[in-house]
C-alpha positions as CSV (number, residue, x, y, z in Angstrom):
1,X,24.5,21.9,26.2
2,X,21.7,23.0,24.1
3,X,20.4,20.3,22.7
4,X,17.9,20.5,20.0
5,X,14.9,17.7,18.6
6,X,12.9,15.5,19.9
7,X,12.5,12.1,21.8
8,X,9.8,9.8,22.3
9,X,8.7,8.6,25.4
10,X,10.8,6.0,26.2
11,X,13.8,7.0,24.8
12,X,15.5,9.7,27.0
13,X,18.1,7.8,27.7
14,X,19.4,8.7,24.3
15,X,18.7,12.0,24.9
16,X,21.2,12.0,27.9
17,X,23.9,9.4,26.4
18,X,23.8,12.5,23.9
19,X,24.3,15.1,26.1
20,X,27.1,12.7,28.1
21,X,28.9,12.6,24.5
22,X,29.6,16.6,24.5
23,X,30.2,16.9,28.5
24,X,32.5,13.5,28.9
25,X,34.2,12.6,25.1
26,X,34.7,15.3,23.1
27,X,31.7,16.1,20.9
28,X,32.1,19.6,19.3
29,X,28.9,19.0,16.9
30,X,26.6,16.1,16.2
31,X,23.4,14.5,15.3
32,X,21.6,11.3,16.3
33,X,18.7,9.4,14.9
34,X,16.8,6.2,15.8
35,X,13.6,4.1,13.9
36,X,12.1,1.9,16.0
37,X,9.4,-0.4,13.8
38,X,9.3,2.3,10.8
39,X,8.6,5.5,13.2
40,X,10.7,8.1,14.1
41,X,11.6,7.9,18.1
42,X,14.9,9.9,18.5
43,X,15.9,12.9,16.0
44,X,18.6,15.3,18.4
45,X,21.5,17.9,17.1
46,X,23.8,19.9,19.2
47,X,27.2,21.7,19.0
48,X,28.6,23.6,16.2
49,X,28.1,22.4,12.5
50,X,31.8,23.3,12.2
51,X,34.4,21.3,13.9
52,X,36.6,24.5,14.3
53,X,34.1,26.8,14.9
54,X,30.8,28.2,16.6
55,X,28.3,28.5,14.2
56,X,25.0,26.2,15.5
57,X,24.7,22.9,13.7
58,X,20.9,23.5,12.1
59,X,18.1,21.1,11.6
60,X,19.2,20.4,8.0
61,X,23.2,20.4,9.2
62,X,24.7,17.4,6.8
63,X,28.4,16.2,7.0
64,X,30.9,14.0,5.5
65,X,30.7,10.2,6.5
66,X,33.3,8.7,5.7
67,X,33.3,4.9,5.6
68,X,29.4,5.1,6.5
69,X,29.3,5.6,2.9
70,X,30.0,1.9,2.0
71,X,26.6,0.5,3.7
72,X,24.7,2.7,1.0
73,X,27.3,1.6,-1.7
74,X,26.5,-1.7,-0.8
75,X,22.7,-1.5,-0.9
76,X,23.0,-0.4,-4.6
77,X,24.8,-3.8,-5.7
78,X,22.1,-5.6,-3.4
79,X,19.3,-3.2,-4.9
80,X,20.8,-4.7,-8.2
81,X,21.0,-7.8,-7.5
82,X,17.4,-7.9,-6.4
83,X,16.3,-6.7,-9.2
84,X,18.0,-9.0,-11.5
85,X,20.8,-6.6,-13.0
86,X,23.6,-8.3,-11.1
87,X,24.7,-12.1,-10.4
88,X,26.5,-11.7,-6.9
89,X,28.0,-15.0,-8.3
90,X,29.5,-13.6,-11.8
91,X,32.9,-12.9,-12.4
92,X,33.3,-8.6,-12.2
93,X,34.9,-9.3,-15.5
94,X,31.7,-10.1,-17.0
95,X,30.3,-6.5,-16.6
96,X,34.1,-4.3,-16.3
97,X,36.2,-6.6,-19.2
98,X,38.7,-5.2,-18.3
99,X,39.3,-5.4,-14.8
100,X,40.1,-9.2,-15.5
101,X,44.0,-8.3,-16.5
102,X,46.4,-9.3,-13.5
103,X,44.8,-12.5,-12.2
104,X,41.9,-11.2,-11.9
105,X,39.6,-13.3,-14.4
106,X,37.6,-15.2,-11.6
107,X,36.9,-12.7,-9.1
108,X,33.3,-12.1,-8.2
109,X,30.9,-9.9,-7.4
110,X,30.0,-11.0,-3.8
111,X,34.4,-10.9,-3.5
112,X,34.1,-7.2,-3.9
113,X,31.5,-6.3,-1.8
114,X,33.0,-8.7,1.2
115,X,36.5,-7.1,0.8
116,X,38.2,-10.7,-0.6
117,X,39.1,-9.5,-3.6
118,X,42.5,-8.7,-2.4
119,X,42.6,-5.5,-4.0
120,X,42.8,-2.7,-0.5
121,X,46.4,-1.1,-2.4
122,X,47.5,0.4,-5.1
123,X,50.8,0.1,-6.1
124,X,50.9,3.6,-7.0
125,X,48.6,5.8,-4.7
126,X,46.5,8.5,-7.0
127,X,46.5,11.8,-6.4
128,X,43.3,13.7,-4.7
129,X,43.0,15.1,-8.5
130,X,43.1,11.8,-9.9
131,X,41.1,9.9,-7.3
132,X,38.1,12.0,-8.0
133,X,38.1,12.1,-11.8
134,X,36.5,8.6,-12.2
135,X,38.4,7.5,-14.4
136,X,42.3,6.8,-13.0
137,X,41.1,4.9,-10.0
138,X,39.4,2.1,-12.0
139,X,41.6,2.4,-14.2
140,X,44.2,1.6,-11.7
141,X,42.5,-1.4,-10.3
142,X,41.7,-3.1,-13.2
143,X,45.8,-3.4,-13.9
144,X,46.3,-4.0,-10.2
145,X,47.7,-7.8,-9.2
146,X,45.8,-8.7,-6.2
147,X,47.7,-9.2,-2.6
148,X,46.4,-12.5,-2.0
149,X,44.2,-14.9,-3.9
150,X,41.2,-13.4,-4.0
151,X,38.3,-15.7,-2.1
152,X,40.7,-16.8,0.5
153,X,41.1,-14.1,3.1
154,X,39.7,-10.6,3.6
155,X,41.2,-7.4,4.3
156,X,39.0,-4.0,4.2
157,X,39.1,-1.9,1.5
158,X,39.4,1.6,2.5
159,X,39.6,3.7,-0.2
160,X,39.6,1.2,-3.3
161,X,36.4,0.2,-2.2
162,X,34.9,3.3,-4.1
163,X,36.7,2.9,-7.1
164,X,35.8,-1.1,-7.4
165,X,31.7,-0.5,-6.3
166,X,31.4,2.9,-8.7
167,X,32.7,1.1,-11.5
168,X,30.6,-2.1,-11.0
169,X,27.2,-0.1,-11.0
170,X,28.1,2.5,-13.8
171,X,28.8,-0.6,-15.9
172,X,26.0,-2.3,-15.4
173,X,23.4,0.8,-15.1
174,X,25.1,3.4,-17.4
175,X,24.8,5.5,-14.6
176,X,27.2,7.1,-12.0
177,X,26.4,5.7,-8.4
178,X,25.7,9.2,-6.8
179,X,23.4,9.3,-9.9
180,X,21.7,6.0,-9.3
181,X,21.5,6.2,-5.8
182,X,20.3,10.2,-5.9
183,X,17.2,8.5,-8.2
184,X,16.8,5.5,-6.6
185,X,17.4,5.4,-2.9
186,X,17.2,9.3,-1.6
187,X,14.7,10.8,-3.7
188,X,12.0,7.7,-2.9
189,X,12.7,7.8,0.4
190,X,13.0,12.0,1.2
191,X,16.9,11.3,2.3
192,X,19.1,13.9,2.4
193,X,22.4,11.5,1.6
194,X,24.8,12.0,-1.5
195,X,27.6,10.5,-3.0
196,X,28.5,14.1,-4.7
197,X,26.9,16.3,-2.8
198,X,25.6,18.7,-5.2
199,X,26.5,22.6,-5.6
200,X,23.2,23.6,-4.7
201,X,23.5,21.7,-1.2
202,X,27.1,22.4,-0.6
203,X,25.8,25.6,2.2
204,X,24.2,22.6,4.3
205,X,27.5,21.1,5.1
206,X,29.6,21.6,7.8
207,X,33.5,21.1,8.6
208,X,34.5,17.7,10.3
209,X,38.1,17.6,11.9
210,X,40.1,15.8,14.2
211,X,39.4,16.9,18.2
212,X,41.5,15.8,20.8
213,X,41.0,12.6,23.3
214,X,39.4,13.6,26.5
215,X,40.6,12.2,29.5
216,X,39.3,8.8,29.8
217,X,36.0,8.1,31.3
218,X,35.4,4.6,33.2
219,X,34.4,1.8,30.9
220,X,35.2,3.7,27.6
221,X,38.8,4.1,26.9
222,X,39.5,1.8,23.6
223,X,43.6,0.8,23.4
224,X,44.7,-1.0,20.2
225,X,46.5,-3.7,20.3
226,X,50.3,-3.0,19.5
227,X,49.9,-5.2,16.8
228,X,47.4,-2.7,15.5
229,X,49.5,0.3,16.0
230,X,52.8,-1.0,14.5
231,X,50.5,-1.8,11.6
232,X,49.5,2.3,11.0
233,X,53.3,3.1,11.6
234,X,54.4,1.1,9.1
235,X,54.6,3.0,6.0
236,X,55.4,-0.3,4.2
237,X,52.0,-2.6,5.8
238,X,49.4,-3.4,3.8
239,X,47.5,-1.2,6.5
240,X,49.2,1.8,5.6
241,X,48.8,1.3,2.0
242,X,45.3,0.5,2.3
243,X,44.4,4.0,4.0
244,X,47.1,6.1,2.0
245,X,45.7,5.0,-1.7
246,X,45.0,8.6,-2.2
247,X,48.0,10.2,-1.4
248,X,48.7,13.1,-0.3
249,X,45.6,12.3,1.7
250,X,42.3,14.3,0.7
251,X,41.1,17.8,2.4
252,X,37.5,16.0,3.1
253,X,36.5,19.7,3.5
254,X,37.2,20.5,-0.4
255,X,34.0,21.3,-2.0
256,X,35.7,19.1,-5.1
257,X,36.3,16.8,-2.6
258,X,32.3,16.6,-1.6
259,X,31.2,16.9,-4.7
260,X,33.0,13.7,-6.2
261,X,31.2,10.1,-6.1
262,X,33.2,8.6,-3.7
263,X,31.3,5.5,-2.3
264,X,34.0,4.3,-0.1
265,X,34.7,7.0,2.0
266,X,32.7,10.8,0.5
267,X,29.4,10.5,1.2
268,X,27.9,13.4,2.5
269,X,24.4,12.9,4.9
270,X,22.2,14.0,8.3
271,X,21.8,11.6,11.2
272,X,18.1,11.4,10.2
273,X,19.1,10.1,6.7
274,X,21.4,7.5,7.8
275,X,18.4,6.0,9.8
276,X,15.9,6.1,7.4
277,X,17.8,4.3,4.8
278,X,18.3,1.5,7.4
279,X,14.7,1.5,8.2
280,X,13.7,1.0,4.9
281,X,15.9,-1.7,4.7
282,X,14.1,-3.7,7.2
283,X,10.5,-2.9,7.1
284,X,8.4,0.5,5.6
285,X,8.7,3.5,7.2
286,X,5.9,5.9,7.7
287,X,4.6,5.8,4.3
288,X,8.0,5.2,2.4
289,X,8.7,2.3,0.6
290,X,10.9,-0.6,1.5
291,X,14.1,-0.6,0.3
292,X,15.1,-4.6,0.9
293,X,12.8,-7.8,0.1
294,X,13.4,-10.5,2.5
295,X,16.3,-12.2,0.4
296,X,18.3,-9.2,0.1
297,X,18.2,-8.7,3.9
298,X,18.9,-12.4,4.4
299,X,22.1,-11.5,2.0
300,X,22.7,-8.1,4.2
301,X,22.9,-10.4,7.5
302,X,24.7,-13.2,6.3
303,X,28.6,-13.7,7.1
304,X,31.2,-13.8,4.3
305,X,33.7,-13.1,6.2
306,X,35.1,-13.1,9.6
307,X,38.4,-13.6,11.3
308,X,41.8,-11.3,11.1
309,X,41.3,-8.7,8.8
310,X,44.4,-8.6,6.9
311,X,44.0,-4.4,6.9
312,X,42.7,-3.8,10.0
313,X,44.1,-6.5,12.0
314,X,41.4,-7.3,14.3
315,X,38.8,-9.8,13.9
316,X,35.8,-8.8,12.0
317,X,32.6,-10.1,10.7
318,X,31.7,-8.9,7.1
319,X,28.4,-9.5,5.0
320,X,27.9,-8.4,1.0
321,X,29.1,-5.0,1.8
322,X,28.1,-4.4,5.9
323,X,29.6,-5.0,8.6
324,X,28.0,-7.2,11.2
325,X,28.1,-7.1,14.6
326,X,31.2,-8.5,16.9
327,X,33.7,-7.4,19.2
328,X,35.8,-5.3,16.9
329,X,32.3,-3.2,15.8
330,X,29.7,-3.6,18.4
331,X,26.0,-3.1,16.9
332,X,23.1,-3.2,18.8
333,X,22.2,-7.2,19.1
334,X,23.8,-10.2,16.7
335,X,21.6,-9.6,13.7
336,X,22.7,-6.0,13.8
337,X,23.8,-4.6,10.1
338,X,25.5,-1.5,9.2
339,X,28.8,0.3,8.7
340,X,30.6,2.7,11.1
341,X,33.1,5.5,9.6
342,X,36.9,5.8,10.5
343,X,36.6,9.1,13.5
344,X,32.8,8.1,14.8
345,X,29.8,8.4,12.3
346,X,27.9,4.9,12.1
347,X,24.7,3.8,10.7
348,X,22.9,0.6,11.3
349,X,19.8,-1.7,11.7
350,X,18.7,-4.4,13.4
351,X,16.1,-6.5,12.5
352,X,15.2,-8.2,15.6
353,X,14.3,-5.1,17.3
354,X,13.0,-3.1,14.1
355,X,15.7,-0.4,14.9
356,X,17.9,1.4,12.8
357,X,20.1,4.5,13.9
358,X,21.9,7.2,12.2
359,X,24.9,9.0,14.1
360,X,26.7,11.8,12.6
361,X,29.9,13.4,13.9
362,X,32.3,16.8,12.8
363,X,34.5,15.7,15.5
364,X,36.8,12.6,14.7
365,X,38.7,10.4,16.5
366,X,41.6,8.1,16.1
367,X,39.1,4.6,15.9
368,X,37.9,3.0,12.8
369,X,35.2,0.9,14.2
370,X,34.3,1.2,17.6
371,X,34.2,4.7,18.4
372,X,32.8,5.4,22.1
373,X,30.3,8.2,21.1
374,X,28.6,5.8,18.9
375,X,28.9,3.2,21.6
376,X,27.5,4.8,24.2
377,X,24.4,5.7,21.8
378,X,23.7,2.5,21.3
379,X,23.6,0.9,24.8
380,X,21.1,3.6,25.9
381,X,18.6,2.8,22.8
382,X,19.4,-1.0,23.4
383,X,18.2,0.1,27.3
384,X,15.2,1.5,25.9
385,X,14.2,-1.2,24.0
């Protein structure tokens, strides 16, 4: 495997967790990134930047991220909130009036971003035209009954997330999230990251696509639970729903597709992004500014919500917008912060060790949370540490 990047001393081991990824579970392209204390210690790329082809992934090679998208959503209602545009505590209704139809008059803010607002359906899914027009998918949730009564359980909100979170800030800032975040977040902080990837960056990303299960390797095969799998059967479950809001489901490919401020699930972004972002969340990195005063990482870190996730079955831990470390998504240490993305991509920090890391996959597999690529990144950077 011809791997490409560098390491610092210290840190081989990612280097050859890496390498382990293509040779043992599948990788057909990819790209890794650590911080460690605001300094760069691991930036590798390998493989093809197309799932389904050969081309080289390049230094600059970006791809879709799926859920990983969410963490960055997230920090933009926390960026808000920090600087006295949002009250996590107000009702949505007080900045989206009409969202409150339905029984929705007293949800909050800090309900959306923790995925208790009991709004992961639809009860009629939106077409990919409509879910990228920004307009029919708040639209549609502002009429939507909630499931449950929202601030008593939590289920995640796969693809209604985006709808919910874009809304919120383009209501409160006048301007689209990819906008705010583009002027905010990626251009202070030299990240290549967009929510709408724009058509003058659209050569830089590659194809992602699903790639078969290799044989299992000792230690690393994940089984869901049959409860879990009945639950993805079941065209009827509130799982199903959840992930088929968009339906017929979304080429991800589509440069429409890419270019549409999707903060739930279309974020578009190199390994090396994904880690600076978290850096800056936790400290300054070389030179660039920090992204997160202490209060708004205290707010990052702290649970809202933990237990049986009424979409994804398993027990999860949940902040204002992250997910936190436990055994359904394994971080790097317990004050670990981030958000993986359904097939493998993952980004997170952790405080306690001043590390953030940025994974980045075209090759995904069936888990939303745990993928064992990702896994196996972090316990060689946790051995390094």
């Amino acid at each position: 495997m011809d791997v490409q990047g560098t390491v610092a001393e210290g840190y081989e081991a990612v280097r050859d967790a890496f390498v382990r990824n293509f040779e043992q579970r599948g990788e057909r392209g990819a790209a890794v990134a650590v911080y460690r204390h605001g300094r760069k210690v691991v930036d590798l790329w390998a493989g093809a930047r197309d799932v389904d082809g050969t081309a080289p992934w390049a230094v600059d090679t970006a791809q879709v991220v799926r859920s990983v998208t969410k963490g960055v959503a997230a920090a933009v209602v926390l960026l808000l909130h920090q600087r006295g545009q949002i009250d996590l505590d107000a009702p949505v209704a007080t900045y989206w009036p009409e969202f409150k139809a339905n029984g929705k008059e007293r949800v909050l803010v800090r309900q959306l971003l923790s995925h208790r607002a009991g709004l992961p359906v639809l009860d009629r899914p939106l077409t990919p035209a409509e879910a990228i027009d920004g307009v029919s998918g708040p639209a549609a949730l502002a009429a939507q009954r909630p499931e449950w009564q929202p601030g008593t359980d939590h289920g995640y909100h796969a693809q209604t997330y985006s709808w919910l979170i874009a809304e919120l800030v383009r209501r409160v800032t006048g301007r689209t999230i990819g906008r705010w975040v583009a002027e905010e977040i990626a251009r202070p902080l030299g990240l290549d990251f967009w929510i709408g990837l724009p058509p003058e960056e659209a050569h830089r990303a590659g194809r992602i696509g699903p790639v078969d299960e290799p044989p299992s390797a000792p230690g690393l095969t994940l089984r869901p639970k049959r409860a879990v799998s009945d639950a993805y059967r079941d065209p009827a479950s509130l799982t199903r729903r959840a992930f088929g809001a968009i339906d017929p489901l979304p080429d991800e490919n589509d440069p429409r597709y890419r270019a549409a401020e999707l903060p739930a699930s279309g974020g578009v972004s190199t390994a090396r992004a994904l880690a600076r972002f978290y850096a800056s969340t936790i400290g300054e990195v070389d030179g660039g500014p920090r992204l997160f005063a202490p209060a708004t990482l205290a707010l990052a870190r702290t649970e809202e919500s933990a237990g049986p996730d009424r979409i994804l079955i398993v027990p999860t831990r949940v902040s204002l917008g992250f997910m936190l470390h436990g055994p359904a998504a394994p971080l790097l240490g317990p004050g670990s912060f981030g958000h993986p993305g359904r097939g493998g991509s993952l980004g997170l920090a952790d405080p306690e060790s001043g590390v953030a890391l940025g994974y980045v996959t075209n090759g995904l597999r069936k888990g939303v949370t745990a993928d064992p690529r990702g896994q196996a990144l972090i316990r060689a950077v946790r051995s390094a540490l």
